[in-house]
N, C-alpha and C positions, 0 to 999 in steps of 0.2 A: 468525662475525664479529659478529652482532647481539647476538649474546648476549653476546660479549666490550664490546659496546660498553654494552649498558645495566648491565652489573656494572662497567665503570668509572664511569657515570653517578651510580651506586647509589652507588659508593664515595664518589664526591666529595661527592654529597646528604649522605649521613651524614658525614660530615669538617666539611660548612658547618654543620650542625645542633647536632653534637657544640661545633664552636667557637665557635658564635654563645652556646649554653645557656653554657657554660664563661665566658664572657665576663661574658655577665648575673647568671651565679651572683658572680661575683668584685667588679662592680659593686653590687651589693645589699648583698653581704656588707660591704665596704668604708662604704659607707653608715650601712650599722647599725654598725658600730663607732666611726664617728665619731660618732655622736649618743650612744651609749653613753658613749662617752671625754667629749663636751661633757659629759653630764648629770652624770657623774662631780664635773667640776672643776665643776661650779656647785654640787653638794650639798655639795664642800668648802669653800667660803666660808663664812666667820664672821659671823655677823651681828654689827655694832658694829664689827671690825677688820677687814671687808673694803672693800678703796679703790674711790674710782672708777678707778684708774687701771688694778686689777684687773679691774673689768668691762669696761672700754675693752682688756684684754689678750685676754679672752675672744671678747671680740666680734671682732676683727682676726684670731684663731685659727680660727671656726667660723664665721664670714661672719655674725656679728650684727648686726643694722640696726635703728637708733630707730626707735620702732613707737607709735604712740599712736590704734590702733583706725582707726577712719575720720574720729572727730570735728575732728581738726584735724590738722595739719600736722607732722610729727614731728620733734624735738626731744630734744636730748641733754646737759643739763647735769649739774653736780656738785651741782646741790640734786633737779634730776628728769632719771630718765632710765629709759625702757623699754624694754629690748631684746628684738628678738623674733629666733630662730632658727627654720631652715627644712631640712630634710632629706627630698629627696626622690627616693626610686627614679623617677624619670622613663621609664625604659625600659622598664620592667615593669609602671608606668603603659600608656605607651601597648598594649604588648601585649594589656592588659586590656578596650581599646576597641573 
């Protein structure tokens, strides 16, 4: 009977293990393809015939957000505008801690 019980124990252990790793791997994975796929479409841009309205499409795509350092207050126009992107495994982060 004990031993019935801790080889279902065992099983479920390894079941949560197995689904939690499967999880993280698909999570991460997913991540890096989106940053890949981002970096992709920003190397396509033309310099001289790409619009703002293209960067404003990117940015809405990949969660881009006006970025201008710490110095001031960030800002998005058609004469300046710096977008900064953010990709981040968070869960494999924390695992790391």
């Amino acid at each position: 009977m004990r031993k019935r019980l801790i080889g279902a124990l065992s099983g479920i252990l390894a079941s949560v293990i197995l689904a939690v790793s499967g999880f993280l791997f698909i999570e991460s994975h997913h991540q890096r393809s989106k940053a890949y796929e981002c970096l992709r479409e920003i190397a396509s841009l033309r310099l001289g015939t790409a619009t703002f309205s293209d960067a404003q499409q990117l940015a809405r795509r990949y969660g881009g957000q006006p970025w201008s350092g710490t110095a001031r207050q960030p800002e998005c126009s058609v004469q300046d505008c710096n977008l900064r992107f953010v990709f981040e495994n968070t869960m494999l982060n924390h695992l790391q801690k």
